[in-house]
N, C-alpha and C positions, 0 to 999 in steps of 0.2 A: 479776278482774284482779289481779295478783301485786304486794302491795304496797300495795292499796287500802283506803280506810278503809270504814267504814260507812257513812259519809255519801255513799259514790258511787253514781249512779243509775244503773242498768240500762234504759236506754227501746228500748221497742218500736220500730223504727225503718219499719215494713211500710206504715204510711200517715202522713200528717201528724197525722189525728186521734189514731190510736195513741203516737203522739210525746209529743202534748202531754196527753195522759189518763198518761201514763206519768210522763210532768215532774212532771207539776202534783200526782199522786198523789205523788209522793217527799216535794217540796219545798213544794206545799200552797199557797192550798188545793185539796183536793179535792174534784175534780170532784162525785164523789156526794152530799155534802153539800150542793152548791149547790140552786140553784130553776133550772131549765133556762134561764130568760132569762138570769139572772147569768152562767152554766158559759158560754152563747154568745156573750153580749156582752165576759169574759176572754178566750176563744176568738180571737175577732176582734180583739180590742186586739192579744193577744200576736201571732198571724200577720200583724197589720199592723205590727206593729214589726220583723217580722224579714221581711217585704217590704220596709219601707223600709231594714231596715237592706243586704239585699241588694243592690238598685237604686243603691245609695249605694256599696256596696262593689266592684262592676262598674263603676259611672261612673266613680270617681277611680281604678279601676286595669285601665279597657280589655278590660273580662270577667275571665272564668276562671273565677267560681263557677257551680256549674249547681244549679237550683232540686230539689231529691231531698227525701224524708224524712229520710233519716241525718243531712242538712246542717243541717236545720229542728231535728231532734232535738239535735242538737252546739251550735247556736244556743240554744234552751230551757235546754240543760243550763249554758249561759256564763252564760244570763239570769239565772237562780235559784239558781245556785249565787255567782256574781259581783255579780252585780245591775246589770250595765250591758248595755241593747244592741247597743252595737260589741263584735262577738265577736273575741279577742285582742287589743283595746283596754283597756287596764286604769290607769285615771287613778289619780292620785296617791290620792286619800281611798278608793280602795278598797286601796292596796297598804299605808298605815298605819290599821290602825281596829283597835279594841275588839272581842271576839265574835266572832261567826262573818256576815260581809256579807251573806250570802244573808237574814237575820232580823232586818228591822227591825222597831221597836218601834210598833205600833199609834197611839204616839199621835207619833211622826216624820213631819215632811213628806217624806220617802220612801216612806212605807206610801200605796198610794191609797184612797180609800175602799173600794175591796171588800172589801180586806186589813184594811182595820179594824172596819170592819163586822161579817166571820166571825168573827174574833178577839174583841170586844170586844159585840157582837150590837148595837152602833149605831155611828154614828161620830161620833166629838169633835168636840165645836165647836171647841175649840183646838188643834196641834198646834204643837209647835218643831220645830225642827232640829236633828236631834241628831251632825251632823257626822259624825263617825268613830265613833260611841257604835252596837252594835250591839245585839243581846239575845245570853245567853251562857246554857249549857246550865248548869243549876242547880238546887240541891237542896233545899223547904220542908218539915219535918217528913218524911212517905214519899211524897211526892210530889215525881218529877222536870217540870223543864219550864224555860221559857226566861224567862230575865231580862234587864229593861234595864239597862244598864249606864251609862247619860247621867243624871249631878248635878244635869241640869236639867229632866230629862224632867216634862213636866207632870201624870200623875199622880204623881211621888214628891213637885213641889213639894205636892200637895195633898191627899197621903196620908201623906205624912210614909216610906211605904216605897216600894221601887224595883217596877215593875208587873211580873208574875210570872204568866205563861201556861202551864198544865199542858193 
């Protein structure tokens, strides 16, 4: 696409599974990495958020959207790159924030346990909220990778640095 950055996703749009093996490869995690139960039970989460979010979008405006891959795929791609379910709904804390939205910080009450889990190989007992605070592409010694960017984030109160995903 003319104009695009790198961070735009190409998804398979041919089946719904292909959709979201395509999403979730870009924007992670990935599928392959999981244990099958995990990869089916994000599966299910995410195609039940965007059934509901459907249903929900046909009731309050009398139809018009028809259930397809491509739809599903366009949905995913709002999900992950945006990080909210109502697709061209875009609240206020996602239109001022830190970072890049789609990359919350593992130990954020936005991240859910799966996403902290992969990330961190358990999940915290504690998380904050780190508002408009997202993770931002960034540079430790020759290693790139993604930092939190929240003053309050629980590990930097308790490590004294900001937590830092290569």
């Amino acid at each position: 696409m003319a104009g695009c950055i790198t961070r735009c996703a190409s998804l398979d749009i041919s089946t719904y599974v292909s959709a979201w093996t395509t999403a979730r490869n870009h924007y992670g995690p990935v599928p392959a990495g999981m244990a099958p139960a995990d990869r089916l039970d994000l599966y299910n989460v995410d195609f039940g958020e965007y059934n509901e979010w459907l249903t929900d979008w046909n009731t309050i405006h009398g139809g018009g959207k028809v259930d397809t891959p491509a739809l599903f795929a366009q949905w995913m791609n709002w999900r992950l790159s945006i990080g909210t379910a109502a697709l061209g709904n875009l609240p206020q804390r996602k239109r001022e924030h830190v970072g890049i939205s789609c990359a919350p910080c593992p130990y954020d009450t936005q991240a859910d346990d799966v996403r902290s889990a992969l990330m961190l190989g358990f999940t915290p007992a504690h998380k904050t909220d780190h508002g408009i605070y997202y993770m931002r592409v960034a540079q430790r010694g020759t290693s790139w990778g993604f930092e939190c960017t929240d003053s309050g984030c629980q590990f930097l109160l308790e490590n004294g640095i900001p937590y830092f995903y290569a």
